[in-house]
C-alpha beads as a LAMMPS data file, in Angstrom:
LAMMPS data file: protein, C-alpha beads

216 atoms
215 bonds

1 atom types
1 bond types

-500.0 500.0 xlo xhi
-500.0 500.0 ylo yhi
-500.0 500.0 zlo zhi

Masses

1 110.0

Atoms # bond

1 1 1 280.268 312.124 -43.810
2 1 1 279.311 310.501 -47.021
3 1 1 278.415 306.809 -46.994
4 1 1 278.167 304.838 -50.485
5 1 1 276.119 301.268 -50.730
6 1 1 277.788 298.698 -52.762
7 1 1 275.360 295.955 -54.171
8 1 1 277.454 293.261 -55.645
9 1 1 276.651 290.198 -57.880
10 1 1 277.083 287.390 -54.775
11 1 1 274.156 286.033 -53.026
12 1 1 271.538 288.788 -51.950
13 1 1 268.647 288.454 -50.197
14 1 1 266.107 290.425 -50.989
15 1 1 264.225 291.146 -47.699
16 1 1 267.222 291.442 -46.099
17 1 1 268.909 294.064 -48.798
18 1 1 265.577 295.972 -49.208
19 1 1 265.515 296.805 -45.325
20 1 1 268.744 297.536 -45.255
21 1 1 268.509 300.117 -47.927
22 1 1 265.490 301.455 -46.420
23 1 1 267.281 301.529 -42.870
24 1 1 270.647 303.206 -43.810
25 1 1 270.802 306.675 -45.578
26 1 1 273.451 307.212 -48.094
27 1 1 274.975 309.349 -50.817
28 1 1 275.900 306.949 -53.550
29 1 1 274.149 303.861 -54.694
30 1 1 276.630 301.877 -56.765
31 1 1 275.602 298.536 -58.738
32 1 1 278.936 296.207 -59.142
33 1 1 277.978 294.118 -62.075
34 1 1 275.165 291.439 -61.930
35 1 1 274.214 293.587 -58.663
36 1 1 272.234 296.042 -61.005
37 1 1 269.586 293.532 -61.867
38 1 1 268.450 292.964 -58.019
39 1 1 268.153 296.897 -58.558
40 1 1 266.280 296.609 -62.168
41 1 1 263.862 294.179 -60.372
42 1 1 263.611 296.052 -57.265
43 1 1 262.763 299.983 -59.206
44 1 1 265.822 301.102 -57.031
45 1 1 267.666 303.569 -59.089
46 1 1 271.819 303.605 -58.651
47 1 1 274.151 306.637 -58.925
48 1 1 276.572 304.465 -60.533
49 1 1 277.410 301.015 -62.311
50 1 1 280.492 299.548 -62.686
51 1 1 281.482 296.373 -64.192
52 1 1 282.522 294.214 -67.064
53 1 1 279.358 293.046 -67.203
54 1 1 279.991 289.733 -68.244
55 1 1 277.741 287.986 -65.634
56 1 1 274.756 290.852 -66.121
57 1 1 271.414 290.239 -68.463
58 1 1 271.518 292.692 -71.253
59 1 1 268.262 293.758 -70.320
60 1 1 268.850 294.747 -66.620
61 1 1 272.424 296.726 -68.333
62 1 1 270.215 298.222 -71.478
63 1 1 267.679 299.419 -68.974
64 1 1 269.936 301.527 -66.713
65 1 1 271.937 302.828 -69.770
66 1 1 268.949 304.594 -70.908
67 1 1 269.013 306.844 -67.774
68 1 1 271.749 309.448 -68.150
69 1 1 271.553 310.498 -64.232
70 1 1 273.271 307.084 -63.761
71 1 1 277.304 306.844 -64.602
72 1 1 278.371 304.016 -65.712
73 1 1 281.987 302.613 -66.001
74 1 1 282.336 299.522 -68.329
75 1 1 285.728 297.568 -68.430
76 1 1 286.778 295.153 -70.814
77 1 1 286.523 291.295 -68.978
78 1 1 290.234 290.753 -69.105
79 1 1 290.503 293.064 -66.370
80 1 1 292.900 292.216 -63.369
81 1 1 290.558 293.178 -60.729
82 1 1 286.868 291.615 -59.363
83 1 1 283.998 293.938 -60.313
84 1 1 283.461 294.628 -56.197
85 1 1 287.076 295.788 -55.958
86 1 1 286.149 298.396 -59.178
87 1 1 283.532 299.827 -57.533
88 1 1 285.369 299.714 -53.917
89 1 1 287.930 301.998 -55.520
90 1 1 285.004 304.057 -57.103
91 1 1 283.476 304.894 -53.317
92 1 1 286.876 305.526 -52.317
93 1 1 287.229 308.207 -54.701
94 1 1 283.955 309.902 -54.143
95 1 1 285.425 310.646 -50.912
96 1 1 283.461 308.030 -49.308
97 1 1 283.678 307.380 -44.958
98 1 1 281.637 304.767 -45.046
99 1 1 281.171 302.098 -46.999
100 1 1 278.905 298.750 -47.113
101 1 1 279.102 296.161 -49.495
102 1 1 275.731 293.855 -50.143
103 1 1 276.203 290.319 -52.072
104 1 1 279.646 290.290 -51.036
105 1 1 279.038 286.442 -49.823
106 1 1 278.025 283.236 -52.031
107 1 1 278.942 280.155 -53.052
108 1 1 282.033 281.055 -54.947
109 1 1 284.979 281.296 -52.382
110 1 1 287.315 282.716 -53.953
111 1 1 285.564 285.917 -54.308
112 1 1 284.467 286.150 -50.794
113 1 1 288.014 285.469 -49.829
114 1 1 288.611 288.456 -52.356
115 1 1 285.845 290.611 -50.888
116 1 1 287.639 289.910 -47.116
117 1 1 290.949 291.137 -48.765
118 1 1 289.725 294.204 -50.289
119 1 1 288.800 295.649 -46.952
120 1 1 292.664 296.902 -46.791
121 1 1 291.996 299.061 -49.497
122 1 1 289.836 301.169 -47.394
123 1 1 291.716 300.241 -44.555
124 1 1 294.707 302.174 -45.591
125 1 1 292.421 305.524 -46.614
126 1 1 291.312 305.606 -43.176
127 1 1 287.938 304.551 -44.286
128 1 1 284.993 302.126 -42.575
129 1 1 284.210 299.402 -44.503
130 1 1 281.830 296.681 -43.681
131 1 1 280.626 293.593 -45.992
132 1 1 277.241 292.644 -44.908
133 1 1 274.639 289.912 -45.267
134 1 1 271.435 288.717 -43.025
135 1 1 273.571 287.109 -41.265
136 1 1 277.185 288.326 -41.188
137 1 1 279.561 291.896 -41.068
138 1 1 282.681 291.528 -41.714
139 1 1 285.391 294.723 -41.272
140 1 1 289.125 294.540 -41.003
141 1 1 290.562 297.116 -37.922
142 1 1 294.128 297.994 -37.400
143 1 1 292.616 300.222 -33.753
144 1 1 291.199 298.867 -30.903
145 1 1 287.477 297.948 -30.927
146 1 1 284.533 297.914 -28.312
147 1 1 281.306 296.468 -29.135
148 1 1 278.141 296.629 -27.449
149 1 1 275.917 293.925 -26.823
150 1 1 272.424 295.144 -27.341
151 1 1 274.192 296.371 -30.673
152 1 1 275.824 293.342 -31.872
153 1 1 275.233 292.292 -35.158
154 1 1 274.874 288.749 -34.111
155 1 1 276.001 286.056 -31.294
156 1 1 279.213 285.453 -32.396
157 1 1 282.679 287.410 -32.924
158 1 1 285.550 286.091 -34.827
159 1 1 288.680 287.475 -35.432
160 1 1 291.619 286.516 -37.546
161 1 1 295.232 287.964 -38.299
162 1 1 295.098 289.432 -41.871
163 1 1 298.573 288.172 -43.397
164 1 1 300.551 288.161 -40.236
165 1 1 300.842 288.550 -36.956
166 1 1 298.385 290.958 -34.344
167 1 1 300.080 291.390 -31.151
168 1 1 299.083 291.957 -27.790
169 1 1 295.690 290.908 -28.536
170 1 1 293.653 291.643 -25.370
171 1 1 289.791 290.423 -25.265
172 1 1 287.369 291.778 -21.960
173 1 1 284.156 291.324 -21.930
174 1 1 283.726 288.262 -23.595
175 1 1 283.273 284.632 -22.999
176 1 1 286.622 283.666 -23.762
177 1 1 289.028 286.509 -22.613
178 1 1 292.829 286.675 -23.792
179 1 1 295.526 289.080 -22.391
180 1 1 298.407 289.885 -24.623
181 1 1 298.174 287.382 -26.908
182 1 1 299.927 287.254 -30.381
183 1 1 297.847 285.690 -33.115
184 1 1 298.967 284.854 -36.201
185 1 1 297.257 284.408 -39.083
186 1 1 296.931 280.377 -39.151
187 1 1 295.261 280.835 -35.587
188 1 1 291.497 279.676 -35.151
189 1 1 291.491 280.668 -31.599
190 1 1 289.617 283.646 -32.435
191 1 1 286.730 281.616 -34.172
192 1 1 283.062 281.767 -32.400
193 1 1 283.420 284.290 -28.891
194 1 1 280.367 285.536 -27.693
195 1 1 280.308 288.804 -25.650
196 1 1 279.742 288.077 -21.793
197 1 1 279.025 292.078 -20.360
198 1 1 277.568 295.171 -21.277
199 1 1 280.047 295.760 -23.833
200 1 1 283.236 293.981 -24.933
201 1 1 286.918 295.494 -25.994
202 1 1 288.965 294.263 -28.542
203 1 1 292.587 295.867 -27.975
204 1 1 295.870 295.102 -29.787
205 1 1 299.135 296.947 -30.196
206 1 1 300.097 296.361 -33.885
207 1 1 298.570 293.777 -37.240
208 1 1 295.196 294.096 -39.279
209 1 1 292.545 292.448 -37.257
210 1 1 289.239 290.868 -39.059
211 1 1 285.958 291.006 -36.997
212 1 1 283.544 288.761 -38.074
213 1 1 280.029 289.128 -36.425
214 1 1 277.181 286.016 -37.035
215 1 1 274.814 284.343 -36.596
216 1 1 273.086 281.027 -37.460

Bonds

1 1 1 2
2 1 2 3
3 1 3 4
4 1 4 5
5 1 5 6
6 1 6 7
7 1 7 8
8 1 8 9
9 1 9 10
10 1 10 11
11 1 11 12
12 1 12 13
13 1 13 14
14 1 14 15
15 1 15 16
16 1 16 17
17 1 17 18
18 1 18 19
19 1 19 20
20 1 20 21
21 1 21 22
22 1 22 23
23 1 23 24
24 1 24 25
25 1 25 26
26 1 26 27
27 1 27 28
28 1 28 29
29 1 29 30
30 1 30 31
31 1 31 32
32 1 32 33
33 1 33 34
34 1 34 35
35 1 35 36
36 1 36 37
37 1 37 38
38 1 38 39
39 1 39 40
40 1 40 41
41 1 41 42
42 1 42 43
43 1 43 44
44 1 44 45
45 1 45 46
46 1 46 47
47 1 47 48
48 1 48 49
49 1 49 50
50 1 50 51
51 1 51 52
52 1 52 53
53 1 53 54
54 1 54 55
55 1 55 56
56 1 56 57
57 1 57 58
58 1 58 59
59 1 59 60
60 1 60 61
61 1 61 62
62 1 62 63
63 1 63 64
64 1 64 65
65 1 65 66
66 1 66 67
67 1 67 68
68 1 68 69
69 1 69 70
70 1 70 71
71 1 71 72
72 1 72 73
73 1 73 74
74 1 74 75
75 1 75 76
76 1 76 77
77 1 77 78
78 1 78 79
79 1 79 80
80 1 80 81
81 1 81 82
82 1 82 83
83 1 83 84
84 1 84 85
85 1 85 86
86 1 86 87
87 1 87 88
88 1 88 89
89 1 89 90
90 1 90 91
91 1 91 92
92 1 92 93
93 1 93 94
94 1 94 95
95 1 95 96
96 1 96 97
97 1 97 98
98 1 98 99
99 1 99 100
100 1 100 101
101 1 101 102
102 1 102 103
103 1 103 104
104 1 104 105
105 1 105 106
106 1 106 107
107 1 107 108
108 1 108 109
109 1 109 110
110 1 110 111
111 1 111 112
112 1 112 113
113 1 113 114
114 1 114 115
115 1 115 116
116 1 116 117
117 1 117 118
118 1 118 119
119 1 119 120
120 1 120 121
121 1 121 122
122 1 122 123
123 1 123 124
124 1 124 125
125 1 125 126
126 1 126 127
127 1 127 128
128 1 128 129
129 1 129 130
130 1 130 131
131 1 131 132
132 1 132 133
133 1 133 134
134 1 134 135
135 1 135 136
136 1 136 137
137 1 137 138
138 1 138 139
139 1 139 140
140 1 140 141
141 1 141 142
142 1 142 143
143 1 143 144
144 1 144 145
145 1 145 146
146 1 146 147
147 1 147 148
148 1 148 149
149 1 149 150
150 1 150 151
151 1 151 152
152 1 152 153
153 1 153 154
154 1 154 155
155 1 155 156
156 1 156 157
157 1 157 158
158 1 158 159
159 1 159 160
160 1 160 161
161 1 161 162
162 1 162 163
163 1 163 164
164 1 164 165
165 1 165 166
166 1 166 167
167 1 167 168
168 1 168 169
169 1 169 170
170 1 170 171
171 1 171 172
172 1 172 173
173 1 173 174
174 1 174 175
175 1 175 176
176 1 176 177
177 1 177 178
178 1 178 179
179 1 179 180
180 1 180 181
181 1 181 182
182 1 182 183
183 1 183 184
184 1 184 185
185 1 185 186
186 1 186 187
187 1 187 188
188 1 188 189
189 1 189 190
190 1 190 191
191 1 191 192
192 1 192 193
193 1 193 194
194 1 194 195
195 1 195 196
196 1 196 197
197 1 197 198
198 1 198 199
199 1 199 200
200 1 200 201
201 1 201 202
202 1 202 203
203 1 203 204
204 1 204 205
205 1 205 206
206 1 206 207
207 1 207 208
208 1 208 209
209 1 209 210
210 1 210 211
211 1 211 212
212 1 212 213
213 1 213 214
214 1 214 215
215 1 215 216
């Protein structure tokens, strides 16, 4: 099982993003754009950078270019695609299992919304896929799900329809339980659950479900 690290140009925090780095073993290390100067500043050497590089200091980008251990793939900044969806499609074909993106999240929404709808692309390789801050994971699931509580990520679970409908949405364990429901993707009755027991299921017979796990 190989599991690539994404560190992206959104917000990053740096306690946060050095433990989890220290926490999580991994094969690849890949900087997406202005991600490679929290690396620069950090001594944390990628195995790749990928970008256009529009939004990175020369210096962080001249630095890392000197290392030839380090590939880097440069694209012009007319390109149709966000610099975390280039280097999403570079773990994917690494033969990546596992995949977490850091500085997914900020205060442009548009990219996060991006960053929640890129999750498909490993979605449809068969492929985990989790963006992470301090205070949020996000994944997208088209399976059933069961979480445990002295493993949750935070208080809270959200879900959402991904552009449709999930059917047969059936929630145990949690505060708020639902049996057979059909959510579609306007629905915010999936916004703020908390899990109840030991553990909590999350079963549905057909749609792309998002689970959102927070905390304040």
């Amino acid at each position: 099982m190989k599991t690539t690290v994404i560190i992206s140009g959104g917000s990053l925090e740096k306690d946060f993003a050095l433990a989890f780095l220290k926490e999580h073993s991994y094969e690849y290390l890949v900087g997406a754009d202005r991600g490679i100067e929290f690396l620069k500043a950090n001594g944390i050497e990628p195995t790749h950078i990928v970008g256009d590089f529009d939004s990175t200091g020369k210096e962080a980008l001249s630095f890392f270019e000197k290392n030839e251990n380090i590939e880097i793939r440069r694209f012009n900044p007319h390109k149709d695609f966000t610099d975390t969806q280039l280097a999403l499609d570079l773990a994917l074909s690494l033969g990546s299992s596992r995949v977490y993106i850091l500085g997914c999240f900020g205060t442009r929404i548009d990219h996060v919304l991006a960053n929640v709808r890129i999750l498909r692309m490993a979605l449809e390789k068969d492929i985990q896929c989790f963006l992470c801050d301090a205070r949020n994971r996000v994944r997208l699931t088209d399976r059933p799900v069961t979480l445990q509580k002295d493993g949750q990520y935070g208080k809270y679970v959200s879900l959402f329809a991904l552009s449709g409908e999930v059917t047969g949405l059936t929630l145990r364990g949690f505060c708020y339980p639902l049996t057979d429901y059909t959510m579609k993707s306007e629905d915010s009755i999936g916004v703020s659950n908390e899990i109840k027991d030991g553990e909590a299921q999350i079963l549905f017979k057909s749609g792309k479900l998002v689970i959102v796990e927070s905390r304040d």
